[in-house]
C-alpha positions as CSV (number, residue, x, y, z in Angstrom):
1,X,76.8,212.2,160.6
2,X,77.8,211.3,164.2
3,X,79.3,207.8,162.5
4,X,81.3,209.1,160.4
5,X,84.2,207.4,160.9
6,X,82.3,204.5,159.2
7,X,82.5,206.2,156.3
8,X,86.6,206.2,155.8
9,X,88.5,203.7,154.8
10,X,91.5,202.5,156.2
11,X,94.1,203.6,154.1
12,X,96.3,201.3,152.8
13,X,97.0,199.4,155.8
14,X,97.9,202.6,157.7
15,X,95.9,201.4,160.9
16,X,92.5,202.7,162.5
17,X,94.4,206.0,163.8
18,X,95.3,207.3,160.5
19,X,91.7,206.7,158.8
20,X,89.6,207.9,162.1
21,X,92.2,211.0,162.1
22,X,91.0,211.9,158.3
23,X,87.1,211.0,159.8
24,X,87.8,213.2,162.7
25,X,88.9,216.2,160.2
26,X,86.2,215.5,158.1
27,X,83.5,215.8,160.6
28,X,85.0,219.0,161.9
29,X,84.8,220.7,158.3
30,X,81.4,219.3,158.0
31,X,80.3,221.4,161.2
32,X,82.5,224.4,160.1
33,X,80.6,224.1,156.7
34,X,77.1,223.6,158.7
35,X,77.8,226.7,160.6
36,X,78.7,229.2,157.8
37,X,75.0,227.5,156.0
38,X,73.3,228.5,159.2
39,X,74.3,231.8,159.3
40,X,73.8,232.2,155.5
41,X,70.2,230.3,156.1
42,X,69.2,232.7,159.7
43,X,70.2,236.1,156.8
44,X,68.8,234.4,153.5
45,X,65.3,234.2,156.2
46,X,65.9,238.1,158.1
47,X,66.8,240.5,155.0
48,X,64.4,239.5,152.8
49,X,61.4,239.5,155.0
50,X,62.5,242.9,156.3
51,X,63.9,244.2,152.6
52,X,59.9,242.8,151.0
53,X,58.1,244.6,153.8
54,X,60.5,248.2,153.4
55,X,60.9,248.5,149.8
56,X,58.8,248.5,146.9
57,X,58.3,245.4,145.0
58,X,60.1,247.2,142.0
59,X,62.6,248.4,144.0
60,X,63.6,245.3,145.9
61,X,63.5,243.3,142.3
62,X,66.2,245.6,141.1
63,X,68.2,245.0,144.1
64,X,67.9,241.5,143.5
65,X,69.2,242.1,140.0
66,X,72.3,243.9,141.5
67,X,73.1,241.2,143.7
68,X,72.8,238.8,140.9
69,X,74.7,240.7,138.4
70,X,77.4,240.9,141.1
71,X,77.6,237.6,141.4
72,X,78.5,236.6,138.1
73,X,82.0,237.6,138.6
74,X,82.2,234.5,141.3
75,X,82.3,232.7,138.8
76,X,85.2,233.7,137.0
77,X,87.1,231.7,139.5
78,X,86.3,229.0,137.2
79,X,87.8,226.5,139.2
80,X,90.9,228.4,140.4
81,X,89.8,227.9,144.1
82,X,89.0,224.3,143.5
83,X,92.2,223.7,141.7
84,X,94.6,225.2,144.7
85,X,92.5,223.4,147.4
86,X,93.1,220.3,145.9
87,X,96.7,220.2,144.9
88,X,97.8,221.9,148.9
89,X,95.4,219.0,149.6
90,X,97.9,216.5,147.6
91,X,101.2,218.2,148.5
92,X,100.2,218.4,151.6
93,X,99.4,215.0,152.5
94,X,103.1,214.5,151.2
95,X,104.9,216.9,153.1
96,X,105.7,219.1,150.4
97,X,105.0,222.2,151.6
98,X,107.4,223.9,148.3
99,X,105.1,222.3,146.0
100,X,101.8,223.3,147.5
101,X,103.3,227.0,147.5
102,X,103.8,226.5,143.8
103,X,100.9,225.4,142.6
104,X,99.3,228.2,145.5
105,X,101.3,230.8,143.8
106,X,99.7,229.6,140.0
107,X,96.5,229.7,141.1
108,X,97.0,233.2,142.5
109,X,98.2,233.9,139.1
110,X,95.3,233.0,137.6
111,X,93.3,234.7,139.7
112,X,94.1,237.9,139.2
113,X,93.9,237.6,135.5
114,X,90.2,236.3,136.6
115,X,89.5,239.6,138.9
116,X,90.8,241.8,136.3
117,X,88.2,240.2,133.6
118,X,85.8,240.6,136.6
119,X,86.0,244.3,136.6
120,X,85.8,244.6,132.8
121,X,82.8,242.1,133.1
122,X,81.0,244.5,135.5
123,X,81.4,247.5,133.6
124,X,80.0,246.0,130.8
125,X,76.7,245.2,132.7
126,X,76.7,248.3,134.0
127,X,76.5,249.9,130.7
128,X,74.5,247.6,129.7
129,X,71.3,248.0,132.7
130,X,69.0,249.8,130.4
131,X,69.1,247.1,127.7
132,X,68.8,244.1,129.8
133,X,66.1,245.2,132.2
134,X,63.8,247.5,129.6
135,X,61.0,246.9,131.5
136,X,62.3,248.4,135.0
137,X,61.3,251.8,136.0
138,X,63.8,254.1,134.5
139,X,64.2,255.8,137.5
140,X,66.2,253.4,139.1
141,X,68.7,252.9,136.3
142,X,71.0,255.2,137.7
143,X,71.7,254.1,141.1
144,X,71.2,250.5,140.1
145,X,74.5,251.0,137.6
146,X,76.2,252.6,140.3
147,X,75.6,249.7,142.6
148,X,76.5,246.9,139.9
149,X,79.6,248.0,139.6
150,X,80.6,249.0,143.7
151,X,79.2,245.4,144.2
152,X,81.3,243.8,140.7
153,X,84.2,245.7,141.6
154,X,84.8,244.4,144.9
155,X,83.7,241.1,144.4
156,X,86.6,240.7,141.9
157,X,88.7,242.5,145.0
158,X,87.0,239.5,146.7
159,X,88.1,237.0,143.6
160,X,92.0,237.5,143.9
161,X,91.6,237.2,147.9
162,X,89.7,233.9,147.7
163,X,93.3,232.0,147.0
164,X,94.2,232.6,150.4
165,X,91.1,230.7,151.9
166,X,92.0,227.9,149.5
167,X,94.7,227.4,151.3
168,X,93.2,226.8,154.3
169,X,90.8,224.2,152.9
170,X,93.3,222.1,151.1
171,X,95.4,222.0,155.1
172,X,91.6,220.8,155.7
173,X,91.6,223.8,157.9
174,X,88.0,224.9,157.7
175,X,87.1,226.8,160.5
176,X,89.3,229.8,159.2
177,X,87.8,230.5,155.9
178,X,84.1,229.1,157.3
179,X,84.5,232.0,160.5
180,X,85.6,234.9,157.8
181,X,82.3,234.1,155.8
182,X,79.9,234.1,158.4
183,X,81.7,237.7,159.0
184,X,81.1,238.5,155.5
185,X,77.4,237.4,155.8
186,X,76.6,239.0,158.7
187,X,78.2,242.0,157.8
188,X,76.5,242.0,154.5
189,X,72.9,242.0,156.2
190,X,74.1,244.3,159.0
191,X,74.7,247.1,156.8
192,X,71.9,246.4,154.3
193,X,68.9,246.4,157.3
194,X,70.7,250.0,158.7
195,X,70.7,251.9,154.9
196,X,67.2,250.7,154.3
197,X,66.6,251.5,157.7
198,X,67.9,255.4,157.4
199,X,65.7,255.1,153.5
200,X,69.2,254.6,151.9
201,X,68.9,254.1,148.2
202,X,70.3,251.7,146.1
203,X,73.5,253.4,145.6
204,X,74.1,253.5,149.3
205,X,73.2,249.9,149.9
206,X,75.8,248.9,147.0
207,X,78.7,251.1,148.7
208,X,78.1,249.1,152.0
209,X,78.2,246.2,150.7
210,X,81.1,246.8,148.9
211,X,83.0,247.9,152.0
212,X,82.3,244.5,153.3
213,X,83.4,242.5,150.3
214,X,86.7,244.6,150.6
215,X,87.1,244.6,154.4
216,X,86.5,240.4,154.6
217,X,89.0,240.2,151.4
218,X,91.6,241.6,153.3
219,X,90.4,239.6,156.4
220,X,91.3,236.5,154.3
221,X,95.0,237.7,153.6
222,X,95.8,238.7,157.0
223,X,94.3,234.9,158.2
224,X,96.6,233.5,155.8
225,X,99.9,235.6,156.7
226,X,99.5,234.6,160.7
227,X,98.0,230.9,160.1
228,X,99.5,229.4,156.8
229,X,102.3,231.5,155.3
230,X,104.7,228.5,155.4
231,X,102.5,227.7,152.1
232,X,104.1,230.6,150.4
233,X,101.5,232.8,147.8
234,X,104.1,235.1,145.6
235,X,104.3,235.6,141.9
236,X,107.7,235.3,142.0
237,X,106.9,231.5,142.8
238,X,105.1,231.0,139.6
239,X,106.5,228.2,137.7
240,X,105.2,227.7,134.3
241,X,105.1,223.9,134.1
242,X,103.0,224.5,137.7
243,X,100.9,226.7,136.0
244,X,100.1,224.9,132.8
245,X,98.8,222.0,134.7
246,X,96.6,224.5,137.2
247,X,95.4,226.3,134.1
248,X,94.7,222.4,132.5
249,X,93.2,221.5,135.9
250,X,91.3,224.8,135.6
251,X,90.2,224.6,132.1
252,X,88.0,221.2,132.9
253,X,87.2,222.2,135.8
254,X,85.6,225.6,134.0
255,X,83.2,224.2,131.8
256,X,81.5,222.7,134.7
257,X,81.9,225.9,135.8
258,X,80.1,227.7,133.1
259,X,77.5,224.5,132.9
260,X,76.5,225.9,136.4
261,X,76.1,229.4,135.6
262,X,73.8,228.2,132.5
263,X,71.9,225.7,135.1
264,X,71.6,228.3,138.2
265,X,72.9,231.4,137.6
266,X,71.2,232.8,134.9
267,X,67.4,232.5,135.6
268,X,66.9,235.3,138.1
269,X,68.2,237.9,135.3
270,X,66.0,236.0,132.6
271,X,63.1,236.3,134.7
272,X,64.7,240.3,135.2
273,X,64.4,240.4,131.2
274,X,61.9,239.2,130.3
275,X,59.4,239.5,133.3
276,X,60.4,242.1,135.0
277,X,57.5,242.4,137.2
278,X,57.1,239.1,138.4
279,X,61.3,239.3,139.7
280,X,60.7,240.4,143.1
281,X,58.6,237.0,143.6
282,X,60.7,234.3,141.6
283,X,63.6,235.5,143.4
284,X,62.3,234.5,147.2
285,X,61.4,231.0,145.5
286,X,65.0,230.7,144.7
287,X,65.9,231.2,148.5
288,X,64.7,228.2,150.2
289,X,65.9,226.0,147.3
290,X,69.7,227.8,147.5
291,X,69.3,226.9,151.9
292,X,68.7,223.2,150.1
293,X,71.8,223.3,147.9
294,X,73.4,224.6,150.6
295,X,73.0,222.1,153.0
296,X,74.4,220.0,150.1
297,X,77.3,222.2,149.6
298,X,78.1,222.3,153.1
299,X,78.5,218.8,153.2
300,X,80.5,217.9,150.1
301,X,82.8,221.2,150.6
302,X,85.2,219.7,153.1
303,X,85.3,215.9,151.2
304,X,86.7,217.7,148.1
305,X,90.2,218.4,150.0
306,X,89.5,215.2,151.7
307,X,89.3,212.9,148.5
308,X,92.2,214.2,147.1
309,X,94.1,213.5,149.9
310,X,92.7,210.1,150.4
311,X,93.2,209.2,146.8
312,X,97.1,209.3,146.8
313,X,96.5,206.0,149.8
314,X,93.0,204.7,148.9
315,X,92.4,201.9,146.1
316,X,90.0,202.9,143.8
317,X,86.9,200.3,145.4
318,X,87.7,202.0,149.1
319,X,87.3,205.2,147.1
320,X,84.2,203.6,145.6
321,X,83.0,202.2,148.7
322,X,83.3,205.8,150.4
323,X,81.3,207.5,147.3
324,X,78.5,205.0,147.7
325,X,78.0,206.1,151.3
326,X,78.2,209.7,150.8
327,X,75.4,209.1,148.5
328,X,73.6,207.6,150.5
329,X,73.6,210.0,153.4
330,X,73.2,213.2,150.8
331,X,69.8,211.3,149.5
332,X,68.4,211.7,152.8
333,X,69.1,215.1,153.8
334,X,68.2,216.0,150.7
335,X,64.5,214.3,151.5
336,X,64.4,215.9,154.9
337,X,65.1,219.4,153.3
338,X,63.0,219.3,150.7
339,X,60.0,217.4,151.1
340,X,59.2,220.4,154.0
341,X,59.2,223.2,151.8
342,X,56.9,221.3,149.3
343,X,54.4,220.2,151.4
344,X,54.2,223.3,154.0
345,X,55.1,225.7,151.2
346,X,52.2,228.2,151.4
347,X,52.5,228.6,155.2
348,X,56.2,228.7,155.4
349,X,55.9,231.8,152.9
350,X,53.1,233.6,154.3
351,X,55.1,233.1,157.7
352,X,58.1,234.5,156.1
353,X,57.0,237.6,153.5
354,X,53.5,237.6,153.8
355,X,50.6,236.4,152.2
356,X,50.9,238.6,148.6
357,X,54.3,237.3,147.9
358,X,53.7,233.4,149.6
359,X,50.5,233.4,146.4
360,X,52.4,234.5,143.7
361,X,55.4,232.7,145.0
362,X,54.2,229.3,145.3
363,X,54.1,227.6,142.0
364,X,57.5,228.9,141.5
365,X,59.0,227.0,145.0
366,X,57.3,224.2,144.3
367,X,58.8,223.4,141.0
368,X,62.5,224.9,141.9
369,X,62.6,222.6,145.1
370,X,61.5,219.5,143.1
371,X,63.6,219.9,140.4
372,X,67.0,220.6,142.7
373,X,66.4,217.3,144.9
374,X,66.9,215.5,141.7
375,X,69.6,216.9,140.1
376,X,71.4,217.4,143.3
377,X,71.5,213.7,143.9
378,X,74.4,213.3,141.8
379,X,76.5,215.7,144.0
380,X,78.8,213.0,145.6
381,X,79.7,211.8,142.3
382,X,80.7,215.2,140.9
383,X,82.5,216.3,144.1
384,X,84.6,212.7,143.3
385,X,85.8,213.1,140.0
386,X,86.4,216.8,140.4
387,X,88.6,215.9,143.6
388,X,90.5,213.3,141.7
389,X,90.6,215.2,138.7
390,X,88.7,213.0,136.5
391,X,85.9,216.0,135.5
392,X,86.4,214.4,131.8
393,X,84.4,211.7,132.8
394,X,81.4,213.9,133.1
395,X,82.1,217.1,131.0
396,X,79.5,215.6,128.0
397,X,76.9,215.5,130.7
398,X,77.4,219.2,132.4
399,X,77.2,220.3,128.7
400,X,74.4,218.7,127.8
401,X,72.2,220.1,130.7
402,X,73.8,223.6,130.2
403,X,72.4,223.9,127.1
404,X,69.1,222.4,127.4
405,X,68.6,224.3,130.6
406,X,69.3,227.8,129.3
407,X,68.1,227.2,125.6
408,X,64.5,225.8,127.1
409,X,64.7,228.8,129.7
410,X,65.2,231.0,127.2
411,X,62.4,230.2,124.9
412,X,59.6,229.7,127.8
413,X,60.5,232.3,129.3
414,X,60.2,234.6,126.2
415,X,56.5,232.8,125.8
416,X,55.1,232.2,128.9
417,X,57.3,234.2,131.1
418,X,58.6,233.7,134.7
C-alpha cells in the first residue's frame, strides 16, 4: 500500500495536507497492525510445530480446547472496544478531549460488567469439561479445568484492561497497543515452549499463560497513564445519557459480535465434542486460515478509527469512493494469501508438523481457506458501516449466516464428524 495517499479523499476542501496527514496515519497503523500479524504469524508457525512434535496428540487437542474455551470470554467485549475507539476517534477529531473521556469512561463501565460475566462464564465451562469433551481421556480432566479457568480468569483481567488500548486506537495511536501485543504474544509462546520443555503439564502451562495475560493487562494501564491520560478513564466520569448510547452503540455492534462467534468461534470445540480425536488436526487447519484473516484484520483495524474520523468531513460518495478502493486492494491480498496455502497445502504442512498431521490435515485446510477468501471479501464493507455506526444496515445478514453456519455445523458434524 505504498500509494496510499491515493486512497483519501480530500476532506471537505481542507487542502492536500490535511487528507495526506490522515493517509500518512493510516499507513503507519497499517505497518503497526502488519507487525503485531507477523509476530502472531512467526508464533502461530513455532509453538505448534514444537507443541505437535512434544505432546501427545490427545494431549495437545485438549490444550487446544483450553485455549479456545479461554477465548470465548474475548468476546464478551461485544463491541465495547469498538465503541470507545470510535467515539475518542470522533471527539477527537473535534478537540473534545471531555467528551472522549466520557464516552472512555462508559465503555470502561461496560467492561467490567463484561469481565465479571467473563469469570462466571469460565467457571461454568470449567464445570462443565467432562460433559462437553466426553470423549477425552479422563485423565486430563483435571488439569484441563484447572487451566480453563487460570486462562478465563485472566483473560477477563485482560477484558477490563482492553479499554485503555482503545484509547490509543481511536488517537490513531497504534504503535502503543500493536508493541504491547506482540509482548503478549511473544510472552505467551516464551513460557509455553519452556513448561513443555521442563514436561510441565497442562496446569502449569495455563498458570503461565495466565501470568502473561495479567502482566500485559497491566502493561496496557501503565501505557495509558504516561501516554493518554488527558482522555480521562474513571467511573466517576460515567454519564448515563453517555452510557445509554455506548451501550446502544454496543448492543448492534454485539450481534455481529455473537454472529462471529457462531461463524468462527465455535467449530474447534464442536469438532472437541463431537470428534474428539480428530481435534488435534482440525485445529492446525484453522491456523493458516486465522494468518489469512489476519492479514485482513491487520489491514481494516486502523481504517475503523480512521472512518469515523473521516466521516464527520467526508461526503458520503468520497466515503464511497474510499470503500471501493479498500476493496479492491483487500481482494488481492486476500488472492495472494490464499491461493498459496491451497495449492502448496500438502508441502507447506509436512514442512511445518510433519507428514501424519499434513495427511489428515489437508482436506480440512483446503476447504477452511476457500471458504474464508469468500466471505472475507466483504470486510471493507463491514469495517464501514460499523465505523459510522450504520451495523443496522447489515444485522439481517450477520444473523442469517450465524445461524446457518452453526445449525449446519451442528448437524454434520453430529453425522459425519470433523
Amino acid at each position: 500500500m505504498s500509494d496510499v495517499s491515493t486512497l483519501i479523499p480530500d476532506l471537505s476542501g481542507k487542502g492536500p495536507e490535511r487528507s495526506g496527514g490522515f493517509a500518512a496515519t493510516i499507513s503507519k497503523n497499517i505497518v503497526a497492525s502488519l507487525a503485531r500479524v507477523a509476530v502472531v504469524s512467526l508464533v502461530a508457525l513455532v509453538l505448534p510445530a514444537y507443541l505437535t512434535h512434544h505432546l501427545p496428540v490427545e494431549t495437545y487437542a485438549a490444550w487446544v480446547l483450553i485455549l479456545q474455551l479461554g477465548a470465548y470470554v474475548s468476546y464478551l467485549d461485544l463491541g465495547i472496544q469498538t465503541g470507545v475507539s470510535k467515539f475518542v476517534a470522533e471527539y477527537d477529531a473535534r478537540g473534545d478531549e471531555a467528551g472522549a473521556g466520557r464516552h472512555a469512561s462508559a465503555g470502561f463501565a461496560l467492561m467490567m460488567l463484561a469481565g465479571l460475566l467473563g469469570v462466571f462464564l469460565t467457571l461454568v465451562l470449567a464445570w462443565q469439561v467432562p460433559r462437553l469433551f466426553s470423549t477425552m481421556p479422563a485423565n486430563l480432566y483435571p488439569d484441563v479445568r484447572i487451566s480453563v479457568m487460570l486462562v478465563g480468569s485472566s483473560l477477563s483481567f485482560g477484558l477490563v484492561c482492553a479499554v485503555y488500548s482503545a484509547v490509543f486506537l481511536g488517537l490513531q495511536r497504534y504503535w502503543i497497543p500493536m508493541t504491547i501485543s506482540i509482548v503478549n504474544r511473544t510472552s505467551f509462546a516464551s513460557v509455553v515452549l519452556a513448561v513443555v520443555a521442563l514436561r510441565g503439564n497442562l496446569a502449569a502451562m495455563g498458570m503461565a499463560v495466565a501470568l502473561v495475560n495479567v502482566a500485559t493487562g497491566l502493561m496496557q494501564v501503565v501505557a495509558w497513564r504516561k501516554k493518554a491520560s488527558h482522555i480521562r478513564i474513571s467511573t466517576g466520569l460515567v454519564d448515563y445519557r453517555v452510557l445509554k448510547n455506548m451501550a446502544r452503540y454496543c448492543s448492534l455492534q454485539s450481534i455481529w459480535t455473537v454472529g462471529m462467534v457462531c461463524v468462527t468461534g465455535l467449530d474447534v470445540t464442536i469438532v472437541g465434542h463431537y470428534d474428539y480425536v480428530q481435534t488435534a488436526y482440525y485445529s492446525i487447519a484453522t491456523l493458516p486460515t486465522s494468518f489469512v484473516l489476519s492479514i485482513i484484520g491487520s489491514m481494516m483495524s486502523p481504517l475503523m478509527p480512521a472512518s469515523s474520523a473521516m466521516s464527520t468531513h467526508c461526503s458520503p460518495s468520497e466515503m464511497g469512493d474510499f470503500l471501493a478502493r479498500i476493496t479492491r486492494y483487500t481482494t488481492v491480498i486476500l488472492l495472494l494469501t490464499g491461493l498459496p496455502l491451497m495449492v502448496c497445502s500438502f508441502p507447506i504442512l509436512r514442512l511445518w508438523v510433519g507428514p501424519v498431521y499434513a495427511l489428515h490435515t489437508l482436506k480440512y485446510l483446503r476447504i477452511l481457506v476457500f471458504a474464508n477468501v469468500i466471505r472475507n471479501l466483504c470486510v471493507p464493507y463491514a469495517t464501514m458501516i460499523c465505523a459510522t455506526g450504520r451495523q443496522e444496515a447489515a444485522t439481517a445478514t450477520a444473523v442469517s449466516e450465524a445461524v446457518v453456519n452453526l445449525g449446519s455445523s451442528i448437524y454434520l458434524a453430529s453425522r459425519f464428524g470433523a
